[in-house]
N, C-alpha and C positions, 0 to 999 in steps of 0.2 A: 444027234443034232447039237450043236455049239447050242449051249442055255445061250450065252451071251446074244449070238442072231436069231432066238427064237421069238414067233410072234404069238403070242396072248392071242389064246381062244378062249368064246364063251361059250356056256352051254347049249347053244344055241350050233353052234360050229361056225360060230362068227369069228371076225377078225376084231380084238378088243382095242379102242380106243378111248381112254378118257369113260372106263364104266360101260359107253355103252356098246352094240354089235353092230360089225361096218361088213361090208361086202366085202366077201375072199376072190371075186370076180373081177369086181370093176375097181380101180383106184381114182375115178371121173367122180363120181356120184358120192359125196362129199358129208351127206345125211346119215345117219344110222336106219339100217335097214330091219332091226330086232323086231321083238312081240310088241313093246314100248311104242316103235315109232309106228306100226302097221296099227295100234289101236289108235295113234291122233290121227292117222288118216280117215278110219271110219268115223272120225268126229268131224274130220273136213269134210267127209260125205255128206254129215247131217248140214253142215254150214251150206253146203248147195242147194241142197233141198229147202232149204229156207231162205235162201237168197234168190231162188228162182219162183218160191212160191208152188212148189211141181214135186214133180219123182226127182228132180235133180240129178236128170240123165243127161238133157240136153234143153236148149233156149227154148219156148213156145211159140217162137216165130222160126224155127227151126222143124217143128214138128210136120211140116206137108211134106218136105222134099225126104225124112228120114221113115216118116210112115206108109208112103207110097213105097219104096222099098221093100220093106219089113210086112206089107201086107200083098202085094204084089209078087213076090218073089217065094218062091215055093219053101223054101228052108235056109232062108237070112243069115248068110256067114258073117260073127262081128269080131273084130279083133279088138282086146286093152292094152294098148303101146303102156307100162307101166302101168301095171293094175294095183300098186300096194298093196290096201288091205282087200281086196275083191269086190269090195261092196258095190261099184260101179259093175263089173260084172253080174254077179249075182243079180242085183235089180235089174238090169235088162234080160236078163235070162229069163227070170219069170215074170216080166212084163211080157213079152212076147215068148212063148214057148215053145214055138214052130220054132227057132233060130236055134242057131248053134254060138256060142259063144267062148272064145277064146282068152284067155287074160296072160301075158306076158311081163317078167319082172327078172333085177336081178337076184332075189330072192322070190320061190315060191309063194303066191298069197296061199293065205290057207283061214279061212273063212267059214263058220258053222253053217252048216243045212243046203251045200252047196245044191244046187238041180242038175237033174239029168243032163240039161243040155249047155252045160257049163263047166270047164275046166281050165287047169292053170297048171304052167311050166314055166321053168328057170331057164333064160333065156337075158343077152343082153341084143337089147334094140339096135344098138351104136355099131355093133360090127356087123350088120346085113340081115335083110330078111328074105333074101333070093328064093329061101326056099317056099314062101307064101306068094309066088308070082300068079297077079290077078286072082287071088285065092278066096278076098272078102269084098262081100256089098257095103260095109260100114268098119272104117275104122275110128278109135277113139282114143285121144291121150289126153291126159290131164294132169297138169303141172309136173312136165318131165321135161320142155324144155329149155327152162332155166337152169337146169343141172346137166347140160353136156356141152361137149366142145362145139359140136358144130352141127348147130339146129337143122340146116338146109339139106346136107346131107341127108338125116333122119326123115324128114319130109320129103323128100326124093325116094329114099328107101318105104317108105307110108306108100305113096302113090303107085308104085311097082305092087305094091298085094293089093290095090282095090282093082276091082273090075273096072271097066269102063261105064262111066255113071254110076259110080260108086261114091257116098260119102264120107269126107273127113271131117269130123266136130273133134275141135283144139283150142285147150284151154288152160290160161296158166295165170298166174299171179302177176304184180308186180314189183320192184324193190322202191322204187319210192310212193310213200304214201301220201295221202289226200285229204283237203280241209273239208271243213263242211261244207264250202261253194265247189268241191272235187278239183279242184286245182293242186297242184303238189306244193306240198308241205316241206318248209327250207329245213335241209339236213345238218341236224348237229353233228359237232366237231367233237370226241371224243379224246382231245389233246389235252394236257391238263393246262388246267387255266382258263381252259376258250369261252368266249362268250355266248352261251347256246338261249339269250332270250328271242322268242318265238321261235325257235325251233326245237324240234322231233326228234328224241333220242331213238324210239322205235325206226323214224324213217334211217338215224344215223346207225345203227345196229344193221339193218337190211341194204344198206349202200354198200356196208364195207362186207358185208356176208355174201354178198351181190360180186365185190371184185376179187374174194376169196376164192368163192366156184368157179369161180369163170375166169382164172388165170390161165393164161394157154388158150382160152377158145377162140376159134377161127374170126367168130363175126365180134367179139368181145360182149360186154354183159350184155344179155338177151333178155325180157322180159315178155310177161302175156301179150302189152300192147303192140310189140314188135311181130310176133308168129304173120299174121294177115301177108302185113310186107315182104317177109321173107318168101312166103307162098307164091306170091304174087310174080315173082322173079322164075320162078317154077313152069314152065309151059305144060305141063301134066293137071294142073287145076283151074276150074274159074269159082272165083271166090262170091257165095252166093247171099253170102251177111255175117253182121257180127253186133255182137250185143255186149257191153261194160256191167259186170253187177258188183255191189260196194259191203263190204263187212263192215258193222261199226266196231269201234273198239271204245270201251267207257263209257257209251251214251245210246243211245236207242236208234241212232241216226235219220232221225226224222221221215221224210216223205220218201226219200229217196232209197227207204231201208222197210219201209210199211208192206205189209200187215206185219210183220215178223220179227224188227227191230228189236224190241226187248227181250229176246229168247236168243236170235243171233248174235247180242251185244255178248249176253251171259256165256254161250261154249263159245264167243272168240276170245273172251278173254280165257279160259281151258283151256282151248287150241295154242293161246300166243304164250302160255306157262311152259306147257309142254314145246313148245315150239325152240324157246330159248335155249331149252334146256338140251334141247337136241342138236341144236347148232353151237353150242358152246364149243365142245369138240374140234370146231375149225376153227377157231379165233387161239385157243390154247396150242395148237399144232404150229401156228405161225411165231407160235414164241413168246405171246404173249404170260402171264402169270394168272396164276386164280386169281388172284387179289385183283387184278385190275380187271380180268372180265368179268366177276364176281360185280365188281364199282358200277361197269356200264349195266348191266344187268338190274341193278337198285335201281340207277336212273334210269331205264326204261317202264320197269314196271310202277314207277314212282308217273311215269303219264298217262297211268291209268288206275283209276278217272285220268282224264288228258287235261294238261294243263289249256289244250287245245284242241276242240271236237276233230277227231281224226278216223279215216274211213280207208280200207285197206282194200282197194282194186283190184276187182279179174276181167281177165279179158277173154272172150268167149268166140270166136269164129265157126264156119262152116262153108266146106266147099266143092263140091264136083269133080271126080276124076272126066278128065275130058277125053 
């Protein structure tokens, strides 16, 4: 092999970028896929579960149409469109363990004490799932699709493996962030010189990390609050609710963040460490210099504490194959 065109592998049998392990599959999915990134996901498992208040599987005002399923149905096929680190699998698995449970990535998760009725294969979602036609009573993705080109597609492809009267619960983040009244927070300008009083270096890190991924995508940058709409367009679902839940970042975020706000505050800020550091990797790819993401980086984690109470959005839906 020519050293010269050779690409860096980790021990892992990743593709090396920038330290850490990227997908030898997909060149869409833009995050590191390593041991590193599959452990801040089971820390965003914990941040559900404390933002829901729950198992942090799925909404409580969700819970009739997905438990009548699951208790009705003699042996509950569920699918993880993007299961990272498992954790979401596994917990439904032995929540319910009549079910069968699938999890789906472009890396194997690989998760300790898995159950019987739980496993996982390497697989990417984006090029078809024909071979799961009408195959599961419950499918589940979670914050996978802000990371591909073309959300609708995938949601087309979802609704071909549920049965009919089948549910989909989808859930994903957004890039611009939120004040304390949940209104969006004005995005700083990382130019040098700009005037960034009252606004959000975090929201300006996830704007442009936001048109980074999603260069090339069909529908252009996609966010949680958007999934609903897109479905909507879909004649395969009726969309049967949806629920907003808010991470603080530096403060306890009051009522809107209770019982759980100061524990949430504490692993979002872990989560938004490990976050940065993950996404570094695509700001440096574009050409950028250490020294200058290195710069934005000070001034984001320099808003937290937050120069201004700031609260970081997911958007939670569910819906009916019809």
């Amino acid at each position: 092999m020519d050293s010269v065109n050779a690409i860096a592998m980790t021990s892992e049998g990743l593709r090396e970028l920038c330290g850490r392990g990227m997908s030898t599959t997909s060149e869409v999915y833009k995050l590191p896929v390593d041991k590193q990134e599959r452990d801040r996901l089971s820390l965003q498992h914990t941040i559900w579960k404390l933002m829901m208040n729950s198992h942090g599987l799925y909404p409580s005002e969700a819970a009739g149409v997905v438990e009548e399923i699951l208790k009705t149905v003699e042996r509950p096929s569920i699918l993880d469109v993007g299961s990272g680190s498992g954790a979401w699998s596994v917990d439904m698995a032995r929540l319910y363990p009549s079910s069968s449970v699938l999890g789906i990535d472009l890396t194997e998760s690989r998760p300790e004490d898995v159950p019987a009725n739980c496993r996982f294969i390497t697989k990417d979602a984006t090029t078809g799932l024909d071979e799961y036609f009408e195959k599961f009573d419950i499918v589940h993705t979670r914050c996978v699709v802000g990371h591909i080109m073309d959300p609708a597609a995938l949601f087309r492809s979802i609704g071909k493996c549920l049965k009919p009267g089948g549910i989909l619960l989808a859930a994903d983040g957004n890039y611009i962030l939120c004040d304390e009244n949940r209104t969006h927070l004005p995005v700083a300008d990382f130019s040098p010189g700009a005037n960034n009083d009252g606004c959000s270096y975090l929201s300006g890190w996830m704007a442009e990390l936001g048109k980074i991924k999603m260069k090339g995508s069909v529908l252009g940058q996609v966010s949680g609050e958007d999934q609903a709409a897109i479905v909507r367009l879909d004649n395969q679902f009726e969309i049967l609710g949806e629920r907003d839940y808010f991470g603080p970042i530096g403060w306890d975020g009051g009522e809107v963040c209770a019982p759980n706000g100061e524990e949430l505050s504490r692993i979002w800020h872990v989560n938004l460490t490990h976050y940065l550091q993950a996404s570094k990797g695509l700001f440096l790819s574009t050409g950028e210099t250490k020294e200058t993401v290195d710069g934005w980086i000070t001034n984001v984690i320099g808003d937290v504490p937050p120069r201004i109470k700031t609260l970081f959005k997911y958007s939670f839906f569910w819906a009916r194959k019809i």
